[in-house]
N, C-alpha and C positions, 0 to 999 in steps of 0.2 A: 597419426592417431587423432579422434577427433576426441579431445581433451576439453572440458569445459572449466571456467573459470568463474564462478561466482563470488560479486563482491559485498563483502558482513558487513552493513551498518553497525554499529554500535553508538552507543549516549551514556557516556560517564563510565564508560568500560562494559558495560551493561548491554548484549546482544539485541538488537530491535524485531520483536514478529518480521517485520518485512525480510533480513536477514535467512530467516529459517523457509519462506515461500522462494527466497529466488534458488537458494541451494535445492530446495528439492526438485526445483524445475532443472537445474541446470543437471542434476542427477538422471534424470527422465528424460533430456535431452543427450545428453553423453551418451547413454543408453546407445538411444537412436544412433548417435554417432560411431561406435566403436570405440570409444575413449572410456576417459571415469570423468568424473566432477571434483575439481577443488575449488575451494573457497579462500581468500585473500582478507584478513582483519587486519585492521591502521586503528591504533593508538597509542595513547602514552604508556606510563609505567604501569602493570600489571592487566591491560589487558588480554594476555594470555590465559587469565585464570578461567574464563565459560568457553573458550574456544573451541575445547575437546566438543561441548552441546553440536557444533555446527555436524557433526559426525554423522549425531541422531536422524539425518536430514538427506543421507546423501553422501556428504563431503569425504573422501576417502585419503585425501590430506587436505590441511588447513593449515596455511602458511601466515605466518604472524609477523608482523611489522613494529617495534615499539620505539618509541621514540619522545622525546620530550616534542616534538618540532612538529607531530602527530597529535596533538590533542588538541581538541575544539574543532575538530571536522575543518580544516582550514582547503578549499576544493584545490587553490594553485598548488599545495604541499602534495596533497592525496594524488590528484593526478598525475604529476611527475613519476609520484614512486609508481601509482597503477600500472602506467604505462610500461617503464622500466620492466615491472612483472610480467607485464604480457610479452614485451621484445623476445624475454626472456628465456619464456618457456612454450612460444610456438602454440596458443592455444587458439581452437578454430572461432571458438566463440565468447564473449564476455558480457556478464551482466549483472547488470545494475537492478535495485526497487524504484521504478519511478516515485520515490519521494522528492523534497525539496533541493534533499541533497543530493541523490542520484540525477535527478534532472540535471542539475550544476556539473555534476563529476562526467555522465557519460560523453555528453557531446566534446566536455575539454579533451577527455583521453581518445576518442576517436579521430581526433584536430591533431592529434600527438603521436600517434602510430599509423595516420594517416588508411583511417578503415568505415570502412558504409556503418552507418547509424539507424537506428527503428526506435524511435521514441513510445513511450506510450502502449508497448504490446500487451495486448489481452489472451492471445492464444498461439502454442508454439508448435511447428510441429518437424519430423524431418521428412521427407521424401525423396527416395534413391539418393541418400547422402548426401542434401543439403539441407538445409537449414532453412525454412519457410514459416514468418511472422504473421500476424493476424494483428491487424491494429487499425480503429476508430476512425472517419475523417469526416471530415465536410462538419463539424461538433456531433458525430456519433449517428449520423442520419447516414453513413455508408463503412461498411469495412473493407479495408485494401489486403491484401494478400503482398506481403513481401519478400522477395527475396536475394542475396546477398551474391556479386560476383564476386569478393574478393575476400581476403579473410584476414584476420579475424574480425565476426561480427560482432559488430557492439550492439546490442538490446538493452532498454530499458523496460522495467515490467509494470503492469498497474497492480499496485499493492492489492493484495485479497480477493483479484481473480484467478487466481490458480490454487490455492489452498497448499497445505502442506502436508506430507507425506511421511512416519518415519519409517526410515531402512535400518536402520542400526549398522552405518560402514564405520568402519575401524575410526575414521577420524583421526588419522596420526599429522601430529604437531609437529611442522615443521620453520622456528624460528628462524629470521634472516635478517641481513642490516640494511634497512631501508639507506636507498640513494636518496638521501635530503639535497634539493637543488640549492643551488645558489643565491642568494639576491633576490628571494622570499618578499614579495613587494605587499602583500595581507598580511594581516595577522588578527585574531579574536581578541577584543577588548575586555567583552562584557555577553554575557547570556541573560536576556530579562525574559523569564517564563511568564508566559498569559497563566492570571489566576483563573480558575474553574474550579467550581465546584462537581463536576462531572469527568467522569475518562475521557481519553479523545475519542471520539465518532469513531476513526478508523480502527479502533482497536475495545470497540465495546460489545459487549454480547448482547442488549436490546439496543434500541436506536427508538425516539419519538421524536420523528419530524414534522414538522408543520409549512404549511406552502399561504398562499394567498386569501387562500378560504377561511384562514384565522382572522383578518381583516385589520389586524394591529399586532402593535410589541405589547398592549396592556393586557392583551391577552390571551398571553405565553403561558400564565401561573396555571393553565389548565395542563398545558402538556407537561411543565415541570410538579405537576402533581403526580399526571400519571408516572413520569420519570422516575420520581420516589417512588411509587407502588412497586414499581417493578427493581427497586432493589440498586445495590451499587454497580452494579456493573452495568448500568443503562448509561445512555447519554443522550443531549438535545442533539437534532438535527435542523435543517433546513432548508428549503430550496432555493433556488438562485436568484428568484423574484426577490424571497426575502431579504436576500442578504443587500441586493441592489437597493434595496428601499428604506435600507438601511436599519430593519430591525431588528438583528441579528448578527453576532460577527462571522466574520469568512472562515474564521478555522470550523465553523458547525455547517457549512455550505455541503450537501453532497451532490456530486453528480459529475459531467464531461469534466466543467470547470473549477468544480472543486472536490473530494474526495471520493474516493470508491471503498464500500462498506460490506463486509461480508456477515452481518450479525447473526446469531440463532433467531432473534425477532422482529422484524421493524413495520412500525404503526407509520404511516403517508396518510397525515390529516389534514385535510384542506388542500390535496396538493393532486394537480388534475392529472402528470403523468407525464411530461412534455418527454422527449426524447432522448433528452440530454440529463435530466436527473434518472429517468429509469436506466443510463448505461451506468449509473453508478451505483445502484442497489439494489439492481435486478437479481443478483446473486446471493442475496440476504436467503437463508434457510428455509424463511416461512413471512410471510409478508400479511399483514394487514390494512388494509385502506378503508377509510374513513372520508365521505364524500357526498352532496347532496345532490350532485350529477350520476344518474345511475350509468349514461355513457361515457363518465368520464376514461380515459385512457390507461387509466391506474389501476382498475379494474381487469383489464385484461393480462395482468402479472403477478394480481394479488391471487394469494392462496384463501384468504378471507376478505369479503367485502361488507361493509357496511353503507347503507345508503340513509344519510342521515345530515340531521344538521349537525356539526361537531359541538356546539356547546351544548347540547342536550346529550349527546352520547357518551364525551367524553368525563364528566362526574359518574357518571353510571358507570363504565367502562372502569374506573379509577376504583370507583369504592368494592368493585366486585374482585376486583386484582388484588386490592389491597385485606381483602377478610378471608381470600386463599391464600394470604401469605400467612394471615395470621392464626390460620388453622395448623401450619405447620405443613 
């Protein structure tokens, strides 16, 4: 059977969006296989309580691991058991959200079950009963077509290029006793969260990014203007020039090298289009660009373009967002 195995990030017991995108893929892949999709959650005490949600997704069991030796994402811990689950139950394929922590986890457990790896995949598909990846190279200037001779494959996915899907499968809980290894040489100290006053990028419904065309960090207060017009669930972006240049931190970086973004709206101010930021927010719902190059390259993905200098557009832009909000 080709059974698939999708693995639930969770944060503080708390299921992560990336979580509910790889179960639905892995459901949609199963499909294709002849199998079903279960999903695998690792943490401490009471993370079983949102487990059932993975259901919503796909997951037709969702097998739970809790453990004290389990919390704070420790990847030497998680790995060992992952692996253990997959020995286990023979499944063709495994995956991970390429996040920080999926990056860390996949490659260990595929080191450990000794099975082919696809980092990074954007699109999955099956063909006569294998398993065939789509994933970025050369920094997003080519796509590779992969496929796996041996099994099980291990995939990693890019957050917020496949979306999510609900099926409404049963989702039956099935607890088990995590094999804790031995001689655990990590452990979690300390968790220091970056303050912000914004959601993160990857999980906001608008996105205002700014690129080189802004010309500095003094002035950012124009897009964190419009940021506020458009309400709390916006957040700053940025492109990779910026963030090199240091005006900017890395966690607002979108693009190869740094996030991929699936917003309902994202404004690209100042920002020419290179190749490597359009692979990461190409997929945004509805795009607007903002640019005094009418051939800039960003242009050719936006659904709205503006050709303009940004600090004349963006006050105007702002106060007109901001008095339809206030119409209700």
């Amino acid at each position: 059977m080709g059974d698939v195995l999708a693995i639930a990030e969770q944060r503080d017991g708390k299921i992560r969006p990336a979580a509910n995108e790889v179960v639905t893929v892995a459901a949609a892949v199963a499909e294709g296989l002849g199998g079903t999709a279960h999903a695998l959650l690792l943490g401490g005490a009471g993370v079983e309580e949102n487990a059932g949600d993975l259901g919503n997704f796909g997951a037709e069991i969702v097998r739970v691991g809790e453990d004290p030796a389990l919390e704070g994402n420790v990847p030497e811990t998680h790995a060992a058991v992952i692996a253990e689950v997959v020995r286990s139950h023979g499944y063709s394929a495994v995956l991970f959200a390429a996040t920080a922590l999926g990056k860390d986890l996949a490659p260990r457990v595929a080191a450990l079950v000794d099975a082919p790896l696809a980092s990074d995949v954007t699109h999955l598909e099956t063909d006569g009963g294998r398993l065939v990846g789509i994933r970025p190279i050369y920094g997003g200037k080519a796509m590779a077509r992969v496929g796996f001779e041996a099994s099980p494959a291990i995939l990693s996915l890019r957050p917020n290029a496949f979306g999510t899907n609900g099926t409404r499968a049963d989702g039956r809980i099935e607890p088990f006793t995590a094999a804790i290894p031995d001689g655990v040489r990590t452990r979690i100290v300390d968790f220091q969260v970056a303050q912000s006053r914004s959601v993160d990028v990857s999980e906001a419904s608008a996105i205002v990014s700014g690129g080189r065309g802004m010309k500095g960090p003094e002035n950012w207060s124009l897009l964190e203007d419009l940021q506020s017009a458009l309400g709390p669930g916006a957040a700053l972006g940025a492109s990779r020039a910026v963030v090199d240049a240091g005006w900017r931190p890395h966690g607002e970086q979108v693009g190869q090298t740094g996030k991929t973004v699936a917003p309902k709206l994202y404004f690209a101010v100042g920002i020419s289009g290179a190749i490597q930021h359009l692979a990461g927010m190409r997929t945004s719902r509805t795009i607007v660009a903002i640019n005094k190059d009418p051939d800039a390259p960003i242009f050719a993905v936006a659904d709205y373009g503006i050709v303009g200098d940004a600090f004349e557009v963006l006050p105007r832009l702002t106060a007109g967002i901001a008095a339809l909000r206030a119409e209700g």
